[in-house]
TIVEX-782658 format. One record per atom (N, C-alpha, C): residue number from 1; residue in one letter; atom name; x, y, z. Coordinates in steps of 0.02 Angstrom, whole numbers, m for minus. Layout:
ATOM    k  r   a      xx      yy      zz
ATOM  NUM  A  CA       X       Y       Z
...
% end
This chain:
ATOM    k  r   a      xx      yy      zz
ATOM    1  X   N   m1555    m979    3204
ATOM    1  X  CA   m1553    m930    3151
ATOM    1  X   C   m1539    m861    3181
ATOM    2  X   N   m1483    m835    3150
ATOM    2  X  CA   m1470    m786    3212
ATOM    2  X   C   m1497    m706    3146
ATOM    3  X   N   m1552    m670    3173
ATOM    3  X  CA   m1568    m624    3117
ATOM    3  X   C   m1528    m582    3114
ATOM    4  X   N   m1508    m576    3171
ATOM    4  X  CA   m1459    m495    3166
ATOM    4  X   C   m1412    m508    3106
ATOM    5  X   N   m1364    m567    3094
ATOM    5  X  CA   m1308    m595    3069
ATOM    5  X   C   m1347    m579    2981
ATOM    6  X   N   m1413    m611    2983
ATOM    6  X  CA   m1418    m599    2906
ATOM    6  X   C   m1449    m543    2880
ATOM    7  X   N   m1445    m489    2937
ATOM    7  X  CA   m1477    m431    2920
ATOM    7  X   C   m1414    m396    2893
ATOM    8  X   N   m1360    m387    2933
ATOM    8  X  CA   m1313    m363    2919
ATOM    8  X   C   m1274    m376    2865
ATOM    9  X   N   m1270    m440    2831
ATOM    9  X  CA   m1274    m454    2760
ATOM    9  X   C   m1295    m428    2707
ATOM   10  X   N   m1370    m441    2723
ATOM   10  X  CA   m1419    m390    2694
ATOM   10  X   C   m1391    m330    2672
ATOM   11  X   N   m1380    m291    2720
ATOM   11  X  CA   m1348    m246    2710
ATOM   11  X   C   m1302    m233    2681
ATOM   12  X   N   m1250    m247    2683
ATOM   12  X  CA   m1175    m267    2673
ATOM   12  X   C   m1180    m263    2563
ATOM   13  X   N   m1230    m322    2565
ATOM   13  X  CA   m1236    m359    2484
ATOM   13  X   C   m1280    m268    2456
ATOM   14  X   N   m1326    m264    2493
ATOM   14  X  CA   m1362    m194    2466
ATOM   14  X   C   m1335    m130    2451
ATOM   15  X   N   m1250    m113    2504
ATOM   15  X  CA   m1226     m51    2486
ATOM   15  X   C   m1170     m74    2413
ATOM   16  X   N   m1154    m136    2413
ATOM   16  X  CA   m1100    m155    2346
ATOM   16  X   C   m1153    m167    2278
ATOM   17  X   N   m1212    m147    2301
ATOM   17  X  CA   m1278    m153    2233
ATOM   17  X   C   m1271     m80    2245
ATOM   18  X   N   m1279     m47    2268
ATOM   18  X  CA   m1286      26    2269
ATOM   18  X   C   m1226      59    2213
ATOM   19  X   N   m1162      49    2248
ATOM   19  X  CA   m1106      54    2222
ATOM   19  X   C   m1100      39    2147
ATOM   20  X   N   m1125     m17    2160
ATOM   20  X  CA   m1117     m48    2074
ATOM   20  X   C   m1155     m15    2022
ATOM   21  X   N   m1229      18    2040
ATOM   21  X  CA   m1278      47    2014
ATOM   21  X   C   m1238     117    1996
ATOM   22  X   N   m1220     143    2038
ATOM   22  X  CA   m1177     218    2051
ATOM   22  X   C   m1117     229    1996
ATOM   23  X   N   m1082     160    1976
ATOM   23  X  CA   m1029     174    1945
ATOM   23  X   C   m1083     151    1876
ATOM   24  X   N   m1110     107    1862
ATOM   24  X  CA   m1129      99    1800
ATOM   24  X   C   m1158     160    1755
ATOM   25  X   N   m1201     199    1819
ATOM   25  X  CA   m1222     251    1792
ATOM   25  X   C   m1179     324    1777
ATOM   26  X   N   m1137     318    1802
ATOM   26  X  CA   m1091     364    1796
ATOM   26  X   C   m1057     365    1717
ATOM   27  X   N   m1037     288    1717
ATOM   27  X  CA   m1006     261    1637
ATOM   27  X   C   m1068     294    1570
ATOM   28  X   N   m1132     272    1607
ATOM   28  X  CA   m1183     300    1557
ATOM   28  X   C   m1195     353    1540
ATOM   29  X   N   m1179     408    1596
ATOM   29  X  CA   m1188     476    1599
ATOM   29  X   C   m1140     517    1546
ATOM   30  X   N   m1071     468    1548
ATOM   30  X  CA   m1044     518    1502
ATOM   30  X   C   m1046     496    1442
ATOM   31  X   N   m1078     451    1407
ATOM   31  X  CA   m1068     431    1344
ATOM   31  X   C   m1120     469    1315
ATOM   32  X   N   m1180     511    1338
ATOM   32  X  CA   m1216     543    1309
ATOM   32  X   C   m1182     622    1304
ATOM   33  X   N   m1207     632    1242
ATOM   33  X  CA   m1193     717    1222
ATOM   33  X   C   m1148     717    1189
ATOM   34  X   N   m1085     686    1153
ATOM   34  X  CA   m1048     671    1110
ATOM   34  X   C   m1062     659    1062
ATOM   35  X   N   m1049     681     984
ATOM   35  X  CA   m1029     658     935
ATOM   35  X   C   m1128     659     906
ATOM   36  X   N   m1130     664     858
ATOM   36  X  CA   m1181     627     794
ATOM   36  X   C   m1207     592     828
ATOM   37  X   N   m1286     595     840
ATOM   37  X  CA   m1339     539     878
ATOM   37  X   C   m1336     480     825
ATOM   38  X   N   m1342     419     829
ATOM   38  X  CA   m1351     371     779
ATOM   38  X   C   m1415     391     743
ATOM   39  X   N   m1432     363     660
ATOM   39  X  CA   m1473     395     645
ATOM   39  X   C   m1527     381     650
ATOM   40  X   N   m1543     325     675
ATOM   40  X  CA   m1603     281     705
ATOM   40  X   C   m1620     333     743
ATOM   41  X   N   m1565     343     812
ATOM   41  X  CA   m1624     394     869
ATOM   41  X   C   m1634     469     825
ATOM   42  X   N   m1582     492     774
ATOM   42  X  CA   m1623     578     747
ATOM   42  X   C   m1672     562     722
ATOM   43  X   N   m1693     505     681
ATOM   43  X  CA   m1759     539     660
ATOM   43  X   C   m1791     462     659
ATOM   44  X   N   m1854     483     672
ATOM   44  X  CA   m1909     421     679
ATOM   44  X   C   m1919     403     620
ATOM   45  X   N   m1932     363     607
ATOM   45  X  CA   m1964     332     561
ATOM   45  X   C   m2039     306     557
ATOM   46  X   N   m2074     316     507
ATOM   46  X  CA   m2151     319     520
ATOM   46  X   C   m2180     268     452
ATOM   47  X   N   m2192     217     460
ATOM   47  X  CA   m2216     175     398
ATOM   47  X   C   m2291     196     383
ATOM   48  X   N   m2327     240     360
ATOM   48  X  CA   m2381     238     349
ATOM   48  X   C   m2413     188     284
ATOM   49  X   N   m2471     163     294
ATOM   49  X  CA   m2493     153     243
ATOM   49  X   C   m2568     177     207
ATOM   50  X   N   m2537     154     143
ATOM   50  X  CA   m2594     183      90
ATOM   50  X   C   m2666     152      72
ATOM   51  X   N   m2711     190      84
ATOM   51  X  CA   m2769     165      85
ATOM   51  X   C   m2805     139      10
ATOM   52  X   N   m2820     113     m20
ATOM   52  X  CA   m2859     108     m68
ATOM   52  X   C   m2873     136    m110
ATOM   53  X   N   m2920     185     m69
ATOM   53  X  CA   m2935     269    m113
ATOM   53  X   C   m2896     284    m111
ATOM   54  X   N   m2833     311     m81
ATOM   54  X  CA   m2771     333    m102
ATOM   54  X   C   m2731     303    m152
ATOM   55  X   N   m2707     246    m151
ATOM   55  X  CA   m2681     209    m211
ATOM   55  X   C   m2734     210    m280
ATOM   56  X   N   m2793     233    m271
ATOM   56  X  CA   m2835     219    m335
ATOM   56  X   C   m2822     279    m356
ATOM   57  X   N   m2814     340    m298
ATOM   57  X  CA   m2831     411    m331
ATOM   57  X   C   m2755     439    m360
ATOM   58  X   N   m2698     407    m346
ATOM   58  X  CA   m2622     403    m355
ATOM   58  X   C   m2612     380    m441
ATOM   59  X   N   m2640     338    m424
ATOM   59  X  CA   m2626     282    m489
ATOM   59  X   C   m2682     309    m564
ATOM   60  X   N   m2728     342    m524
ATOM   60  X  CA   m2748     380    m592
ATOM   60  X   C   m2704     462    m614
ATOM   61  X   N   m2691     488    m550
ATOM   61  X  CA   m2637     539    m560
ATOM   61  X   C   m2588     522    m616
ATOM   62  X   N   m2537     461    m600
ATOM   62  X  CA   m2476     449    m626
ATOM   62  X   C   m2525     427    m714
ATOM   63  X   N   m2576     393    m702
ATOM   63  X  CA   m2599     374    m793
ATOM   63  X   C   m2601     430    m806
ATOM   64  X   N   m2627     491    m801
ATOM   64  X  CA   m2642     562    m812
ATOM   64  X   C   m2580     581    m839
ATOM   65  X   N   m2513     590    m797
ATOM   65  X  CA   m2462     601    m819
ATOM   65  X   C   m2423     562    m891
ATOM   66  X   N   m2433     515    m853
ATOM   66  X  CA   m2417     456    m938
ATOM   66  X   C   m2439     495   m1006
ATOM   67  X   N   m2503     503   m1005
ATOM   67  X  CA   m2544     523   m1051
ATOM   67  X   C   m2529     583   m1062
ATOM   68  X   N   m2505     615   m1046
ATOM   68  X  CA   m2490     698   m1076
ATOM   68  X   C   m2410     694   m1072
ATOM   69  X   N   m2378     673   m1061
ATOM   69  X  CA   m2311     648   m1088
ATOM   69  X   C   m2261     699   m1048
ATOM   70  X   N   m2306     714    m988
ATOM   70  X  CA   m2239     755    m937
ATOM   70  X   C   m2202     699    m922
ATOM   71  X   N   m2194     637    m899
ATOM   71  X  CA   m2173     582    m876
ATOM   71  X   C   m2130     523    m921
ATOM   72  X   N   m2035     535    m929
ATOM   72  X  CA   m2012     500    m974
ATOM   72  X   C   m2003     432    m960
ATOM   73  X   N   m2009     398   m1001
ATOM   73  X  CA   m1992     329    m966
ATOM   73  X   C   m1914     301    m949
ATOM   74  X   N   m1917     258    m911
ATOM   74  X  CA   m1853     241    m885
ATOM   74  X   C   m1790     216    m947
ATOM   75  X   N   m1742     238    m929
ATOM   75  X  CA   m1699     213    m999
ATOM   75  X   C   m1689     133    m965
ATOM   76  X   N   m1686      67   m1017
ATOM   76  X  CA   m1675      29    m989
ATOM   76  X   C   m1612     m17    m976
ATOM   77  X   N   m1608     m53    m913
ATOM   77  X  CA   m1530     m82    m901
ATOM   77  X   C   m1541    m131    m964
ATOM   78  X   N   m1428    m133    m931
ATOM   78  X  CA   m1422    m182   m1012
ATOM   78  X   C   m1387    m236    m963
% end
């Protein structure tokens, strides 16, 4: 087993990984900063949810509204 022989391989395979790393990132480098971010990455999106007391204290709001007739009803599909 001769080490020197598979060191130098070693080597050899490690600077064409280097290389390869070097150009990929280069390709990556310039595709940022162009154009309209997709709209996924501008803005997060945040699913919160509604608690109980919140939906209880909502849902008497909107009857409230019903009842004093700020609130028209939907015209309906045909």
């Amino acid at each position: 087993m001769n080490i020197h022989r598979i060191l130098a391989e070693l080597r050899a395979e490690r600077s064409r990984i280097d290389e390869a790393i070097a150009a990929i990132t280069a390709l990556d480098s310039t595709s940022h900063g162009r154009g309209r971010p997709p709209r996924a990455a501008a803005i997060p999106r945040r699913r919160g949810r509604m608690s109980a007391a919140a939906r209880r204290k909502l849902s008497r709001l909107l009857k409230r509204r019903w009842a004093q007739g700020k609130m028209k009803p939907r015209a309906k599909a045909r």
